[in-house]
C-alpha positions as CSV (number, residue, x, y, z in Angstrom):
1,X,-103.9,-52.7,58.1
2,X,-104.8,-50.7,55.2
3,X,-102.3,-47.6,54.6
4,X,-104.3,-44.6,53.1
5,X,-101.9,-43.8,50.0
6,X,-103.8,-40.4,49.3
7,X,-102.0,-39.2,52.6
8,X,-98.4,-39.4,51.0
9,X,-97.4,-35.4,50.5
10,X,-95.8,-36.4,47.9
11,X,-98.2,-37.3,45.0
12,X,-100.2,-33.6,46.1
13,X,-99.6,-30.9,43.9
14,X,-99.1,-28.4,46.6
15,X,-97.3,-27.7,49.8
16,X,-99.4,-26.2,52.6
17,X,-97.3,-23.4,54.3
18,X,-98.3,-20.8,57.4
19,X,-98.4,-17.6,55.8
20,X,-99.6,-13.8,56.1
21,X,-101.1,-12.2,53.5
22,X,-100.8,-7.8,53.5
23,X,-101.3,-5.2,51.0
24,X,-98.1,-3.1,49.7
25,X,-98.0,-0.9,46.5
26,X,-101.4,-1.9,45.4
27,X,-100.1,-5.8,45.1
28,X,-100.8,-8.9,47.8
29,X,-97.7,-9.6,49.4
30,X,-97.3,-13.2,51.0
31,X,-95.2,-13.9,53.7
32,X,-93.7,-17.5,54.8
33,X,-91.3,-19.3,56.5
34,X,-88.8,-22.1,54.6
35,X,-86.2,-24.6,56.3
36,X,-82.9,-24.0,54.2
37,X,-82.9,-27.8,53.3
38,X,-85.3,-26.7,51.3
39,X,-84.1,-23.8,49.2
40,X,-82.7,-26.2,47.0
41,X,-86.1,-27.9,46.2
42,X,-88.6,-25.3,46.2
43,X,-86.7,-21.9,45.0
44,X,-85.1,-21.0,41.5
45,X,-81.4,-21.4,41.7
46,X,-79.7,-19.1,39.7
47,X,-77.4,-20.0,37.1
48,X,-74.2,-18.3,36.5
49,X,-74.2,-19.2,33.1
50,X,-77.5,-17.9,32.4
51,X,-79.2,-15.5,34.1
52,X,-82.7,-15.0,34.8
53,X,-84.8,-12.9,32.7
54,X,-85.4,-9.6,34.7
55,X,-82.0,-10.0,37.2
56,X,-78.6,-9.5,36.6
57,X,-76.2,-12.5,36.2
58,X,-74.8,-14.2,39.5
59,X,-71.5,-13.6,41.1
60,X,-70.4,-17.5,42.0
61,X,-67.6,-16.2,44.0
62,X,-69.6,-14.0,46.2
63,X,-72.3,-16.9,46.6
64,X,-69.8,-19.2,47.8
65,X,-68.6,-17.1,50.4
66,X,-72.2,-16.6,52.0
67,X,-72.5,-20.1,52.2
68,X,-69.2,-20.2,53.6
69,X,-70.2,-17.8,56.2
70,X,-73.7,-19.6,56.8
71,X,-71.4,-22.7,57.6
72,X,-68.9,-21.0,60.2
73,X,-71.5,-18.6,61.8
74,X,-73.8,-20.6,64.0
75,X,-75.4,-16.9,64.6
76,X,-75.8,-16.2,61.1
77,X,-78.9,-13.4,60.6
78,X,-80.0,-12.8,57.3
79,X,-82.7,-10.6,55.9
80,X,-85.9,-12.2,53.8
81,X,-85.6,-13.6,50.4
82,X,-88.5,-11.4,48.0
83,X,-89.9,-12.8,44.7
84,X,-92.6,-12.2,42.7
85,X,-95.0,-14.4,41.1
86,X,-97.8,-13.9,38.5
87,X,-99.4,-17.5,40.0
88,X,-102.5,-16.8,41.4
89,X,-101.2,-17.2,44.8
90,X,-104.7,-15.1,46.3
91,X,-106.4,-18.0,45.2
92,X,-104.4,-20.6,47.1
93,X,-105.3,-18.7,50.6
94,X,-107.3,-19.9,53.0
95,X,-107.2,-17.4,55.9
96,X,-108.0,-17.8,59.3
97,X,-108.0,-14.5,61.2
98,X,-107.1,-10.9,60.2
99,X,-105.3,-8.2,62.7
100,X,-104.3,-4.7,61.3
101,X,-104.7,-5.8,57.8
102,X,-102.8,-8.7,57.9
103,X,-104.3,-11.7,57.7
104,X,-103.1,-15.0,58.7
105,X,-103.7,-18.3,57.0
106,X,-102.8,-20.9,55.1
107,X,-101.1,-20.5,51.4
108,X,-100.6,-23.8,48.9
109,X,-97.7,-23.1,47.4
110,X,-97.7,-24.5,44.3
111,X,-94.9,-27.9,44.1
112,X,-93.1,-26.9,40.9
113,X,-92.4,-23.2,42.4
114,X,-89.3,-23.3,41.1
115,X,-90.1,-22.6,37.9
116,X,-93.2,-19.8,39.6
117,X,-91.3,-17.7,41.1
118,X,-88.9,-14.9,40.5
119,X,-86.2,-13.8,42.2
120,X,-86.3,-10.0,42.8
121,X,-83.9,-10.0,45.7
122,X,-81.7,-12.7,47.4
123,X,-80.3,-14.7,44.4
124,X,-76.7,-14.9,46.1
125,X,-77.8,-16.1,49.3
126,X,-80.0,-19.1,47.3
127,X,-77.3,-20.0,45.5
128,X,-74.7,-20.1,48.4
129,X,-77.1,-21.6,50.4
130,X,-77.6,-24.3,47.5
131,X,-73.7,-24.9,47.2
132,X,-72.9,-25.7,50.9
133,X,-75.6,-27.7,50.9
134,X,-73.9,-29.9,47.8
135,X,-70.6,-29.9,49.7
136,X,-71.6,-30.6,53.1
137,X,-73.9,-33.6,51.3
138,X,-70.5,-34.2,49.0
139,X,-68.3,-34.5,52.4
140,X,-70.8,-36.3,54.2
141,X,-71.0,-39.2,51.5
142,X,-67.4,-38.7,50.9
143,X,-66.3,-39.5,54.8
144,X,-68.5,-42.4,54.8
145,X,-66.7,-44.1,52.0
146,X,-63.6,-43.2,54.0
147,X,-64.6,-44.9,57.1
148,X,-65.8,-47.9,55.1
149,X,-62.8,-47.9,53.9
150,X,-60.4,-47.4,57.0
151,X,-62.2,-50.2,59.0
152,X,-61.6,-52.7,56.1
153,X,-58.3,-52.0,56.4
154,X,-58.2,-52.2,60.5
155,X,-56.8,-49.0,60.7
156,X,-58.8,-47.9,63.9
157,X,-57.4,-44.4,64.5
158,X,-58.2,-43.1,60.8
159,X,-61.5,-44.8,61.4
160,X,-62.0,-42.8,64.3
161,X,-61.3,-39.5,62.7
162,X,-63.2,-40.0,59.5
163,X,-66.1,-40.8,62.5
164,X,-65.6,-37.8,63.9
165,X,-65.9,-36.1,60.5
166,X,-68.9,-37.7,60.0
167,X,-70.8,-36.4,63.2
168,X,-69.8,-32.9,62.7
169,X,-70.8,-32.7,58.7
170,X,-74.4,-34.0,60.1
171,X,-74.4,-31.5,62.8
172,X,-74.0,-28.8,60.2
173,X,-76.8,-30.9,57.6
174,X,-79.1,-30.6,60.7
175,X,-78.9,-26.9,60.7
176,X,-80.4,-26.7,57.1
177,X,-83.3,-28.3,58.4
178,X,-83.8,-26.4,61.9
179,X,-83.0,-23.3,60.4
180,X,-85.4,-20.9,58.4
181,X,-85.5,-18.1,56.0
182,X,-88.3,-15.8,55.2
183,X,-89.9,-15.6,52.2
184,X,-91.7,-12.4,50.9
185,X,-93.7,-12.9,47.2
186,X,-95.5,-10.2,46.0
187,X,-98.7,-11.7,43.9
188,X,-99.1,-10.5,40.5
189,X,-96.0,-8.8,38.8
190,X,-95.4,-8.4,35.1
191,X,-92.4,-9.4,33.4
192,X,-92.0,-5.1,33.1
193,X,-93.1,-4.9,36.7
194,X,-90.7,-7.3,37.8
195,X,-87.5,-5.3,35.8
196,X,-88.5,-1.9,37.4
197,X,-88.8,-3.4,40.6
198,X,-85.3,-5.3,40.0
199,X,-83.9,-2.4,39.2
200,X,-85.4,0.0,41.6
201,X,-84.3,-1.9,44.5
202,X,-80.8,-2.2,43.1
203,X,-80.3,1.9,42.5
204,X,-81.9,2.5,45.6
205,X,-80.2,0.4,47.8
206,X,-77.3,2.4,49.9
207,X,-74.5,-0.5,50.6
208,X,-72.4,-0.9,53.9
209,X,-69.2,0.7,53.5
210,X,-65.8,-1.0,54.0
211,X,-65.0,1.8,56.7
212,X,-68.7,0.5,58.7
213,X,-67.6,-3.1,58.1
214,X,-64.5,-2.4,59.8
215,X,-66.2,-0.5,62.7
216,X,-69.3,-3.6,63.3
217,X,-67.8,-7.0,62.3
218,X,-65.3,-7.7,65.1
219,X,-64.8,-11.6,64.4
220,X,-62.1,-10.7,62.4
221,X,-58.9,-10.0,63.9
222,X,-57.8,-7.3,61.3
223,X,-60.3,-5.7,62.2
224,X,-60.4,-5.4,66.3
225,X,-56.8,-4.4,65.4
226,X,-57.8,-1.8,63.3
227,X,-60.5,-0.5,66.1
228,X,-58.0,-1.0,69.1
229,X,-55.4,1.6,66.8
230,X,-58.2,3.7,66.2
231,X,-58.7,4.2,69.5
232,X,-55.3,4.1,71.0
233,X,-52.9,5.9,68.1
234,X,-52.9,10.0,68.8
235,X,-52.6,10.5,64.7
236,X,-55.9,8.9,64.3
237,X,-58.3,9.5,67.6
238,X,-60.8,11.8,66.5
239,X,-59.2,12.0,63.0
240,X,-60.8,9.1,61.5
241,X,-64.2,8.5,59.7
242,X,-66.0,5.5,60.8
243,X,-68.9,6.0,57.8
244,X,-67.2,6.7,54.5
245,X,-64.7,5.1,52.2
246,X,-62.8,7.9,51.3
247,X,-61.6,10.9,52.9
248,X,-61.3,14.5,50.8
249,X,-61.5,18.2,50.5
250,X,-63.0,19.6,53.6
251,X,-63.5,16.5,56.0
252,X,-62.1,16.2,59.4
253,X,-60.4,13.2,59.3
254,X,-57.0,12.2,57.8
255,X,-58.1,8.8,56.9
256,X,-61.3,6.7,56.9
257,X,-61.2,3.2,59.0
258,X,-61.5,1.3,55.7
259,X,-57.6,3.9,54.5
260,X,-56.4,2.3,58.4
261,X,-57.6,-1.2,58.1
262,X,-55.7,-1.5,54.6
263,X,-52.3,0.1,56.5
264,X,-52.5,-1.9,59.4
265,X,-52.9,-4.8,57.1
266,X,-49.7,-3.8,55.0
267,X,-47.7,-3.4,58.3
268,X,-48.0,-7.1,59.2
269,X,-48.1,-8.7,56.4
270,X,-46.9,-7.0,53.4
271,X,-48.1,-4.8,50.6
272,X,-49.5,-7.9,48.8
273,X,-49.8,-10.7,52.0
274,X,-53.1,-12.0,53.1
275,X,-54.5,-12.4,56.2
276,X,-54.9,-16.0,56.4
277,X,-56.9,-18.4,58.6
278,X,-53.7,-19.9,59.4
279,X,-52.4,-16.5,60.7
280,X,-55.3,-15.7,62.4
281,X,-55.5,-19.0,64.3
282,X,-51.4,-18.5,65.4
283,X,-50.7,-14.8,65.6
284,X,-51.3,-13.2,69.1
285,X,-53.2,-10.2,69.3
286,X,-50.8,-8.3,71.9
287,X,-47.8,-9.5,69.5
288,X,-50.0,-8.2,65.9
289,X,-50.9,-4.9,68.2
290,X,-47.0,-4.4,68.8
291,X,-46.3,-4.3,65.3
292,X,-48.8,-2.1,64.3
293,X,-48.4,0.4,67.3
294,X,-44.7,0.7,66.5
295,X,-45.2,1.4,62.9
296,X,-47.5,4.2,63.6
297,X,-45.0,5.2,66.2
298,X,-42.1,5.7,63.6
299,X,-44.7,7.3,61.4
300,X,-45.7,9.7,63.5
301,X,-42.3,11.0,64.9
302,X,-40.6,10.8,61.6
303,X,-42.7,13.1,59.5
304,X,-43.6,16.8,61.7
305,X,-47.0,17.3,59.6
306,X,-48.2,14.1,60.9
307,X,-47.0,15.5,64.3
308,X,-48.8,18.6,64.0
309,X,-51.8,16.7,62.8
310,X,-51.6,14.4,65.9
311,X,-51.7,17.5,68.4
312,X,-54.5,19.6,66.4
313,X,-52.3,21.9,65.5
314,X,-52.7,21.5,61.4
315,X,-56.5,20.1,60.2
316,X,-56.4,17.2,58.0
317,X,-57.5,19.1,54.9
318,X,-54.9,21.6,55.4
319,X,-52.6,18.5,54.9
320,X,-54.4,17.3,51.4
321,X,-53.5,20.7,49.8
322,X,-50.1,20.7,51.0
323,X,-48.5,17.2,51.4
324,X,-48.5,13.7,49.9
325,X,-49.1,12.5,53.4
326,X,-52.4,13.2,53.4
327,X,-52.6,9.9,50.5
328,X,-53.9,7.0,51.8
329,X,-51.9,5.1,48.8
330,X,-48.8,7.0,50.0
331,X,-49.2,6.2,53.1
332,X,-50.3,2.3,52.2
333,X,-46.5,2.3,50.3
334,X,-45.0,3.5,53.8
335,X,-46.5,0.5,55.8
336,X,-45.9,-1.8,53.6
337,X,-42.0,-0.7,53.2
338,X,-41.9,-1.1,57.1
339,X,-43.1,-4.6,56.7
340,X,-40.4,-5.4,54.1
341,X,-37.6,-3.8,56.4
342,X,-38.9,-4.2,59.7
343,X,-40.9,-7.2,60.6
344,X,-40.3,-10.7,60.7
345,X,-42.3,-14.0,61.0
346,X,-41.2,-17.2,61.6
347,X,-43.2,-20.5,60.7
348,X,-45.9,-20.8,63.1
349,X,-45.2,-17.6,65.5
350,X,-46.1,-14.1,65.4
351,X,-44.5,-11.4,63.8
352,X,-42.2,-9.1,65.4
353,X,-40.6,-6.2,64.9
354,X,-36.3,-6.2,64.2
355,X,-35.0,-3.2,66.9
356,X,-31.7,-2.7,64.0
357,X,-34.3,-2.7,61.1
358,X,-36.9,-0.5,62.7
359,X,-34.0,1.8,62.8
360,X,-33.2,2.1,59.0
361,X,-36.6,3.0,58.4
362,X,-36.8,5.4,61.1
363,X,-33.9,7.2,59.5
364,X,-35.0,6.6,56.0
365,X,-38.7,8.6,56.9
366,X,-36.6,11.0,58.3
367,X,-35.0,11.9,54.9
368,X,-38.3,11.4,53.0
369,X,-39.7,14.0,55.3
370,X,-38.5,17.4,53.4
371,X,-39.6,15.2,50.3
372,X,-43.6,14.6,51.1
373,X,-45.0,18.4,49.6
374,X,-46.9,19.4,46.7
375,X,-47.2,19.7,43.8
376,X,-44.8,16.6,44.3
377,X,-40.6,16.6,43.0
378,X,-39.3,15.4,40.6
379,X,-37.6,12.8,42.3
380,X,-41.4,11.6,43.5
381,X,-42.4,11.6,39.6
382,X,-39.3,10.1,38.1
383,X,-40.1,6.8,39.9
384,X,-42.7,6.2,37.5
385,X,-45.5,5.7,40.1
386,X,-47.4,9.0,39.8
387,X,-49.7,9.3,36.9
388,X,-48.8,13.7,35.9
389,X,-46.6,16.5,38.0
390,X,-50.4,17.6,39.3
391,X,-50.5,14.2,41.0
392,X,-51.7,14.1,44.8
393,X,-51.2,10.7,45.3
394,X,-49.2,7.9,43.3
395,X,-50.8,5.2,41.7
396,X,-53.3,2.6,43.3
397,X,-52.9,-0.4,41.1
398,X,-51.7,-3.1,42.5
399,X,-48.9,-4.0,40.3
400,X,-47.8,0.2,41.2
401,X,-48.2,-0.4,45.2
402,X,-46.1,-3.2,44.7
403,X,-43.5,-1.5,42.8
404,X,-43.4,1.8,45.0
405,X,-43.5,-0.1,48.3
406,X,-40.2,-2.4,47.0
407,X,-38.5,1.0,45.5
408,X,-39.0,2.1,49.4
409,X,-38.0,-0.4,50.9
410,X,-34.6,-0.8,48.6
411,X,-34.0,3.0,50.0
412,X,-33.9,1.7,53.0
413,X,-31.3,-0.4,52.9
């Protein structure tokens, strides 16, 4: 039997792909689908080192982490992936039907598009995408050395766990090829063209705020804790904004979700801990709840203008132009100083609160409370934390929350 070699895809010069082809701006814009194992072959991949002409240089940190996510959320959604092109792309259409000024078709895109396209939007998720591909390929190659290795050497049960390893790292390799991203190129762009674009799509984009963050993405347990105190502390129902960063002059709230995620973050594990996968795996969410509610407990009852806050009875931007409680960074100092006094963790458990430490900090508030008002003392300024006498708040550095949140704590004891 003869084969016929002019069948083999890969001596063609092109790659036939489904595609729609619409109108937008006065340009053709060409829609497709790609399986991610294929990003790596058939898109630019941006280089750190040098970045493309017409985008601005890639963050390899922030890549890594999407392809982190991509790899730990089988539910991951992301949006299209746009380029432009000045290839003749109009030419390589052979459409089918047309509904509503869309046509559908057929596109041959061109084998060496690597080097025809340009990334106006998505670079970060191509590279990620790119990188957990090489370490998922890297562990895969990696654990079958190991299991070579292991059943040389009879040792069954490591055998069995590099095995294991094995089937899960091609699990994940088969998602790059079952999964797909969209791709949007718009046909016909000039190297001028493509810069305006670039940059018009990077001033007018409005990012997601820490504070919204907080509010939607509840796989994070720092977060549901920061919604269940929300929701359950009197200081802070219906006196904190979901939307914004910052809180200031005339706004309703005392703090913004983003100001409360950071303090309920400080309460547990210090002004300068992290939140670890470790932690999260261990810690018990009624036990991390307890810590938190107990801080905002002392808080509360040890300082009357957050009282009168909690009951309506003084508006939050009354507060800002009289106290330095209304300072998130203040407040940040607080939490953390409770941390350093209060709580405890052992190896392995979750962190509790000390009844006799709770105590000194309760009374130490207490004494701070006469202390809080502006234009601030000059015992507040003589600490070296507060940047001028007209300060409002101290500080936000981090070597200056670290510094303030240890002075409090020392006053504590």
């Amino acid at each position: 039997m003869v084969e016929n070699f002019s069948e083999l895809s890969g001596y063609e010069a092109s790659k036939k792909l489904m595609a729609q082809r619409y109108n937008l701006g006065g340009k053709s814009v060409f829609t497709v689908s790609l399986p991610l194992h294929l990003v790596g072959a058939h898109l630019p991949i941006p280089n750190p080192e040098e970045p493309f002409d017409g985008n601005r240089r890639v963050n390899v940190t922030h890549a890594r982490k999407f392809g982190e996510y991509w790899r730990n959320s089988e539910r991951c959604v992301t949006p299209p992936l746009l380029f432009d092109t000045t290839w003749p792309l109009s030419g390589d259409f052979d459409p089918k039907f047309e509904a509503g000024g869309v046509e559908f078709g057929t596109l041959s895109l061109p084998h060496n598009s690597s080097t025809v396209l340009e990334i106006l939007d998505g670079q970060h998720r191509i590279l990620g995408w790119h990188m957990i591909a090489q370490t998922m390929t890297r562990e895969y190659k990696d654990a079958a050395e190991r299991l070579s290795t292991a059943k040389s050497a009879g040792e069954e049960e490591s055998a069995k766990l590099w095995q294991d390893k094995m089937k899960v790292v091609k699990t994940e390799l088969a998602r790059l090829e079952n999964e797909y991203v969209t791709l949007q190129v718009v046909e016909g762009l000039t190297l001028a063209e493509h810069k305006q674009v670039f940059a018009d799509i990077a001033n007018n984009a409005k990012g997601i705020t820490k504070s919204v963050t907080v509010g939607f993405d509840q796989r994070s347990i720092l977060n549901q804790t920061t919604m269940d105190t929300i929701d359950s502390v009197r200081l802070l129902q219906g006196h904190t904004d979901l939307e914004v960063d910052r809180v200031s002059g005339s706004n309703d709230n005392i703090l913004s979700a983003r100001n409360v995620s950071d303090i309920v973050k400080h309460a547990l594990v210090g002004i300068d801990g992290r939140m670890t996968k470790q932690r999260e795996s261990v810690w018990k969410p009624s036990a991390i709840q307890d810590v938190v509610d107990q801080f905002f407990y002392v808080l509360t009852n040890s300082f009357p203008q957050l009282q009168e806050v909690a009951e309506d009875e003084l508006h939050p931007a009354d507060l800002r132009e009289k106290s330095l409680l209304a300072s998130p960074t203040v407040l940040r100092c607080l939490a953390g100083a409770f941390h350093d006094v209060a709580v405890e963790e052992d190896l392995g458990s979750s962190p509790h609160v000390v009844p006799k430490n709770r105590k000194k900090v309760e009374l130490l508030f207490q004494k701070l409370a006469p202390t809080m008002g502006l234009p601030i003392s000059d015992e507040w300024f003589d600490t070296g934390f507060f940047p001028d006498k007209t300060s409002r708040a101290p500080s936000s550095r981090a070597q200056d929350l670290k510094g303030l949140t240890s002075l409090i704590a020392s006053w504590a004891s």
